[in-house]
ZAMARGU-4260 file (C-alpha; in steps of 0.2 Angstrom, whole numbers, plus 5000, padded with zeros to 4 digits):
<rodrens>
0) 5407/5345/5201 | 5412/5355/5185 | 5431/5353/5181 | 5441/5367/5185 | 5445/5378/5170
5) 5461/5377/5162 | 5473/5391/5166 | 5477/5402/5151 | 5492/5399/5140 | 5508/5407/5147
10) 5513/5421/5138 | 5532/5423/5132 | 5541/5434/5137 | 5547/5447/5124 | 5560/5440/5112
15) 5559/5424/5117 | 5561/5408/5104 | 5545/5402/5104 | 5551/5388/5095 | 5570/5385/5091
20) 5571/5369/5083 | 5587/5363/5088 | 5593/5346/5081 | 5595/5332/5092 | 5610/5324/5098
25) 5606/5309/5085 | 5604/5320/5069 | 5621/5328/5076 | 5628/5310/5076 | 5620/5307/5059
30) 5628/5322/5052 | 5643/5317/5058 | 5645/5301/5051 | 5638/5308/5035 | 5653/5319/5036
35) 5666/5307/5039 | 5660/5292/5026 | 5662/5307/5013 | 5679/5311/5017 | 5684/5292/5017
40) 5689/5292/4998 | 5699/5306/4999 | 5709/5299/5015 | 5712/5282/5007 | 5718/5291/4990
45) 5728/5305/4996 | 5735/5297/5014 | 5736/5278/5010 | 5737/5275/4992 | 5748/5290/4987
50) 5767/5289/4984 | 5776/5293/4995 | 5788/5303/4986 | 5773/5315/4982 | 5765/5314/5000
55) 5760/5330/5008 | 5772/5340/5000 | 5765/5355/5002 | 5764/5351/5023 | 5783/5346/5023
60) 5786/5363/5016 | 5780/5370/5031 | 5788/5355/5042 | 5805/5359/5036 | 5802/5378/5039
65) 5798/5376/5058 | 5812/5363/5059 | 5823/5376/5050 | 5819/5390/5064 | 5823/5377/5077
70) 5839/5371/5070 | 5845/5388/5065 | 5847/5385/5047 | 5845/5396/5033 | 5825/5396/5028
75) 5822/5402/5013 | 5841/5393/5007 | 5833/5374/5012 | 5825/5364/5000 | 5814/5346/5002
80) 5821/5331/5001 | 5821/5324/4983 | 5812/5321/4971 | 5800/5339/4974 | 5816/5350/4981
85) 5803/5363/4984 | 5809/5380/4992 | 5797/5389/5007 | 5789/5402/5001 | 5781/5412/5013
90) 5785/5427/5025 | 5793/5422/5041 | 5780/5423/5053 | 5773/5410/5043 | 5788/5400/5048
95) 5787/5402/5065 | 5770/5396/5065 | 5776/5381/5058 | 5788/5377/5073 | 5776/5364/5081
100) 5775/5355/5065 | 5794/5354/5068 | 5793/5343/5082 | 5780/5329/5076 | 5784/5315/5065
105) 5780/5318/5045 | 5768/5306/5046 | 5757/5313/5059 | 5758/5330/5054 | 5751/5324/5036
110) 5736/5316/5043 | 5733/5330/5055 | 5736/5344/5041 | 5723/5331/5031 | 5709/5330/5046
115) 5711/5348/5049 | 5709/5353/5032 | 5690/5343/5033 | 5687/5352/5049 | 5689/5369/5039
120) 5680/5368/5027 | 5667/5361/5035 | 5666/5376/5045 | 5666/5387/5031 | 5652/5379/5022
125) 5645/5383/5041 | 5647/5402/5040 | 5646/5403/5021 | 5630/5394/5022 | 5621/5397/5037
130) 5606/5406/5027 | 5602/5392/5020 | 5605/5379/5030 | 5595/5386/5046 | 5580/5385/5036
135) 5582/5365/5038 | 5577/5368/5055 | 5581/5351/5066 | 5590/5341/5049 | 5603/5357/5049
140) 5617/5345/5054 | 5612/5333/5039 | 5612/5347/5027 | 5627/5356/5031 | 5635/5336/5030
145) 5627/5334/5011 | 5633/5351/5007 | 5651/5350/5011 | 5654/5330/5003 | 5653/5336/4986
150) 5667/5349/4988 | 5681/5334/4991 | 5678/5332/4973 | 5683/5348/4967 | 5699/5352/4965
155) 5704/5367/4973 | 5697/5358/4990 | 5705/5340/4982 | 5722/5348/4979 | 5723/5355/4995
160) 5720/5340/5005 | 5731/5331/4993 | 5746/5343/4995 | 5742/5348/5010 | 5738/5367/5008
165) 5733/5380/5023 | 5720/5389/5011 | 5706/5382/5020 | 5711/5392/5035 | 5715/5407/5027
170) 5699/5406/5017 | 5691/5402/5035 | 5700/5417/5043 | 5692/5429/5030 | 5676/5423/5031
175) 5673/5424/5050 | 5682/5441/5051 | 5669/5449/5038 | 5653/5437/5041 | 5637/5448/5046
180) 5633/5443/5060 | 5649/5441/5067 | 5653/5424/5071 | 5648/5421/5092 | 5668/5416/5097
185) 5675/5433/5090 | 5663/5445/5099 | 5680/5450/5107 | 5689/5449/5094 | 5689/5468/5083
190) 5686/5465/5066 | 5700/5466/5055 | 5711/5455/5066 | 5711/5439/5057 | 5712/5446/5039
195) 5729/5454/5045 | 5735/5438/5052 | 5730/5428/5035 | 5740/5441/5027 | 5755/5440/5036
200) 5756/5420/5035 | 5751/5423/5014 | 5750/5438/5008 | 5736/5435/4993 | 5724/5443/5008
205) 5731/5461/5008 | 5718/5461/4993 | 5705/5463/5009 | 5715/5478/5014 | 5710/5487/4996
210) 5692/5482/4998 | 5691/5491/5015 | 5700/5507/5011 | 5691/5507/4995 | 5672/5506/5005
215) 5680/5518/5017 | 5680/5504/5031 | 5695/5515/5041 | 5693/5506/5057 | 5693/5488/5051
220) 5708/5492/5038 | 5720/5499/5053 | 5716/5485/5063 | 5720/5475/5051 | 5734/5482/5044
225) 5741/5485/5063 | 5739/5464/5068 | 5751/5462/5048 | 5761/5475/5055 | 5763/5467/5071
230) 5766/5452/5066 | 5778/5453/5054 | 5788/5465/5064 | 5788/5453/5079 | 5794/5441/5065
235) 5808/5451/5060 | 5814/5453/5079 | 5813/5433/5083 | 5823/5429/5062 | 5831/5447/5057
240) 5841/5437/5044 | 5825/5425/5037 | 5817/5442/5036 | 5828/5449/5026 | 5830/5436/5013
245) 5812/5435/5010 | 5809/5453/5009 | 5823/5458/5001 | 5825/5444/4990 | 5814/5428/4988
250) 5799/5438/4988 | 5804/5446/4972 | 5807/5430/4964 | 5791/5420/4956 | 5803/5408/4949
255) 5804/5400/4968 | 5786/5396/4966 | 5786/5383/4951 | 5784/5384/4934 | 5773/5401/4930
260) 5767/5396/4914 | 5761/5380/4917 | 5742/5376/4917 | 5742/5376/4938 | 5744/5393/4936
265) 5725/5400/4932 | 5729/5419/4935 | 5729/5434/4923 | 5746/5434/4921 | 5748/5413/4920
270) 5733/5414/4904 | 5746/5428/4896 | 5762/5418/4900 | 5753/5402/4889 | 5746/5413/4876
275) 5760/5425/4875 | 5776/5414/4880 | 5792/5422/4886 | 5810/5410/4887 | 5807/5394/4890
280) 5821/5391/4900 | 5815/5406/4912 | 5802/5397/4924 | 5796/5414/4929 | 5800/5424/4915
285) 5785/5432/4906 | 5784/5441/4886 | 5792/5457/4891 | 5786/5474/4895 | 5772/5472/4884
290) 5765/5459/4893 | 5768/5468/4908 | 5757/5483/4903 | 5743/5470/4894 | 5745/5461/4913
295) 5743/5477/4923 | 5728/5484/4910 | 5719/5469/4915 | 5720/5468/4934 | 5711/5484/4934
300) 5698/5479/4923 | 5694/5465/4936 | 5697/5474/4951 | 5687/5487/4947 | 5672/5473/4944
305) 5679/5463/4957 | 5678/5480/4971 | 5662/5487/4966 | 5653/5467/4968 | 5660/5468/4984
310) 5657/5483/4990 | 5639/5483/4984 | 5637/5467/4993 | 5645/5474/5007 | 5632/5489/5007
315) 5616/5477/5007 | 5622/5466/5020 | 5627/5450/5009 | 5643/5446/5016 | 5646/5430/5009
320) 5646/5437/4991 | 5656/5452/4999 | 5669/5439/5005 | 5667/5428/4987 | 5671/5441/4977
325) 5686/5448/4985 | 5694/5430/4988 | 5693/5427/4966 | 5698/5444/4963 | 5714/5438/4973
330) 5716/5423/4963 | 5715/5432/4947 | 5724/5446/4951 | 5740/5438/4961 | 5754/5430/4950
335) 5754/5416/4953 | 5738/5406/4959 | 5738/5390/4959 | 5724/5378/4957 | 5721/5374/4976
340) 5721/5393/4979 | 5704/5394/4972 | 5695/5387/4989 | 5683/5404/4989 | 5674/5393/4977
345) 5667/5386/4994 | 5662/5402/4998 | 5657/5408/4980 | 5643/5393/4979 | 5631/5398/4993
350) 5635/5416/4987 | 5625/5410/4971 | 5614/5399/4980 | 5608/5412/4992 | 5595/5406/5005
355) 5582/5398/4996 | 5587/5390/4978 | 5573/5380/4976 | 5563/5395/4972 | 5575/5399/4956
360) 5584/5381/4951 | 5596/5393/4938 | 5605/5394/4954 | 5607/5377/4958 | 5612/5373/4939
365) 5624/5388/4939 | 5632/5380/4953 | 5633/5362/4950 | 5640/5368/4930 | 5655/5377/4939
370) 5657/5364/4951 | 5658/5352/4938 | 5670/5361/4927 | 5682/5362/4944 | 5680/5344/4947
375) 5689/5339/4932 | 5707/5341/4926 | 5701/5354/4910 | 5717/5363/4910 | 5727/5347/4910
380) 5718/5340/4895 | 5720/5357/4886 | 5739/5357/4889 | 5740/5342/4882 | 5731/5347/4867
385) 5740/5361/4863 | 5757/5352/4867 | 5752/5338/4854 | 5745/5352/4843 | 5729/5345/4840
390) 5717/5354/4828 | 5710/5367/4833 | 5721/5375/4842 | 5710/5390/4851 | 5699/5374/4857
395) 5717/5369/4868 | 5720/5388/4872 | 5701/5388/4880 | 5703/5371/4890 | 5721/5373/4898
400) 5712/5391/4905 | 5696/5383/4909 | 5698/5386/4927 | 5703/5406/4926 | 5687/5407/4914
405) 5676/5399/4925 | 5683/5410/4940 | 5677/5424/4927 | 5660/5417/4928 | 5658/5413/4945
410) 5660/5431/4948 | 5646/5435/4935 | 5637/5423/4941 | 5637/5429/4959 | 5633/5447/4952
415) 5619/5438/4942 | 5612/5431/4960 | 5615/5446/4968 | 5604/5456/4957 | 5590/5445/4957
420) 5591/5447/4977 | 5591/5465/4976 | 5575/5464/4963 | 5565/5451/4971 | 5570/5457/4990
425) 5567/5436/4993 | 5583/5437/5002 | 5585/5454/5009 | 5602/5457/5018 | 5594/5460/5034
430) 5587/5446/5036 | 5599/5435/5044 | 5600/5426/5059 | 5603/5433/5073 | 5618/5423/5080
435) 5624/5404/5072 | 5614/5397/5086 | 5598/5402/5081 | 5590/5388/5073 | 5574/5396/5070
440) 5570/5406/5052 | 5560/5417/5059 | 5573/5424/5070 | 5576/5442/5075 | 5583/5451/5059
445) 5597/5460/5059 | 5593/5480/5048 | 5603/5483/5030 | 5617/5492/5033 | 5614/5510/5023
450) 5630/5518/5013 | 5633/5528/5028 | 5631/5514/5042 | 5646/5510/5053 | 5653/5493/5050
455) 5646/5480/5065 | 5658/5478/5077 | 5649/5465/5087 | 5636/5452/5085 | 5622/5462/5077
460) 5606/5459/5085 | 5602/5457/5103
</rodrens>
């Protein structure tokens, strides 16, 4: 007897994943430990070899703040112990954020700050990275791991692990409040929300606030603005006298923050304080109202560039270089910034890399040559050179502002990698995944946003 015919193939049902290559529990594993041997050096360094008199410094800041609200004493007034004797700097709600740091021992609090720090950045490089890493298909846990071990080595990440800095979770807080899609745990959460709590721990993410009200974005900025507002208000209520000596006073004072014109500081105004020196016995004293005007002249030069990336990118969908470019314009524009405060870089790289790099390898060299100008101490060497006044002196003037320089070129760079995305449409802005669970490149696509779209309020497919 004839064998009975085989039934036809079932037929899926409309948008289902016919095939969504998820990675196995043992390349999650494997990713994992990938992840963990790379942040190995960096622990043993900065947690067990370190002195201790330079340990964590930044985290005790923050310690001593929440230990200040909880003992009653005079926030802004209390400095470290010696040798550091460093100030907090930060609006009061940030303070009161740091009241359960208050109650744990230094020591633990330095290595949580320190494991915390790894866990945020790794989820950036998730969100900042997903178009490419989805393509990897069931190896995505291995190649978000190898993408994120080279970033311990650069030093706006190094620093911050090193100091223990909260940049990594503001950078993360701006990235997930304007990724496209929107991240799967704020579907609840309005946009807009987490920018204004970033800018009411540090306020360097009001720059956000401009970039909305400049692409008209009304709903996001008042939401945004409204959660600042709230906050810092609610601050006020719980610490009227820490509120008013930071708004009324501290806040005016860059002096509080460290030595301006030293080669930490990578801003505009830092590059004008080395090149154009003020008194030196003025920490936070600049070269006068010229300055001031030469300062001013050139923050609009690159905000106009730094908005109009952003809010192209924003237009054709490409979040990522729409986040990138607003977090260096904040650095270049604020102050004082610092050399940790430059984390967007984890953020600016996959912006240049976009989804496929192996199709262009400019990108990849683009990135690895800022990556390698970051992972060295240029602006130290360069300070040194032109404290020893060593020959050629515009040589020392273009090392110790290497990292401000290569800021400038990161942005050009992501405009350069934008524009090849816009001519060759190989990374369209729609085509993204739908949601960060969708393993599969041929996903359903979520439509470019027009000039006169509404920003996405949910998760934008489905």
């Amino acid at each position: 007897m004839a064998p009975a015919p085989a039934p036809p193939p079932a037929k899926a049902r409309p948008g289902a994943r016919v095939d969504p290559r998820r990675p196995s529990v043992s390349r999650w594993l494997l990713g994992a430990a990938i992840l963990v041997a790379s942040a190995i050096p960096s622990a043993w360094y900065y947690l067990l070899r370190w002195p201790q008199d330079q340990w964590q410094v930044d985290v005790e800041v923050y310690r001593e703040a929440g230990r200040s609200v909880l003992m009653g004493r005079p926030i802004y007034d209390h400095l470290t112990e010696p040798p550091q004797l460093l100030p907090f700097t930060y609006p009061p709600f940030s303070a009161l954020l740091s009241v359960p740091l208050g109650l744990i021992p230094f020591g633990a609090v330095g290595w949580v700050a320190f494991v915390a720090q790894i866990l945020a950045t790794t989820c950036i490089v998730w969100y900042a990275a997903f178009r490419l890493t989805h393509r990897t298909g069931r190896w995505l846990p291995v190649t978000l791991a190898l993408l994120v071990a080279p970033l311990w080595w650069i030093q706006p990440v190094a620093e911050g692990l090193r100091f223990g800095q909260v940049n990594a979770f503001i950078v993360l807080a701006c990235l997930m409040d304007l990724r496209i899609p929107r991240p799967r745990v704020l579907r609840r959460v309005p946009p807009g929300v987490l920018v204004g709590l970033a800018t009411a721990v540090k306020l360097t993410p009001g720059v956000f606030l401009i970039h909305y009200a400049v692409n008209r974005r009304w709903r996001e900025l008042t939401t945004a603005v409204g959660t600042a507002a709230l906050a810092t208000i609610g601050a006020a209520l719980l610490l009227p006298e820490a509120s008013v000596a930071f708004w009324g006073g501290a806040l005016q004072d860059p002096g509080r923050l460290g030595p301006n014109a030293g080669p930490s500081n990578q801003s505009i105004r830092g590059v004008l304080m080395r090149i154009w020196p003020g008194e030196p016995t003025d920490p936070g004293g600049d070269g006068g109202l010229t300055q001031t005007l030469v300062w001013a002249v050139l923050c609009v030069i690159v905000a106009v560039v730094g908005f109009w990336l952003a809010s192209r990118a924003w237009r054709r969908g490409d979040s990522i270089t729409e986040v990138a470019a607003v977090g260096l314009m904040a650095c270049m524009l604020s102050p004082v910034a610092w050399v940790h405060h430059f984390h967007w870089l984890a953020v600016a790289f996959f912006a240049i890399l976009g989804s496929d790099p192996l199709k262009d390898r400019r990108r990849i060299l683009a990135v690895v040559a800022i990556g390698v100008v970051f992972a060295i101490h240029v602006p130290y060497w360069g300070h040194e050179w032109m404290v020893r006044r060593l020959p050629v002196q515009p040589v020392g003037v273009m090392l110790e502002n290497a990292y401000f320089l290569a800021g400038i070129a990161t942005i050009a760079l992501m405009w350069w990698s934008f524009r090849r995305d816009e001519r060759d449409d190989e990374d369209p802005p729609g085509r993204v995944l739908a949601d960060d669970h969708d393993f599969d490149p041929a996903a359903q696509a979520v439509p470019a946003r027009t000039p006169t779209d509404q920003p996405a309020t949910a998760e934008a497919t489905r």
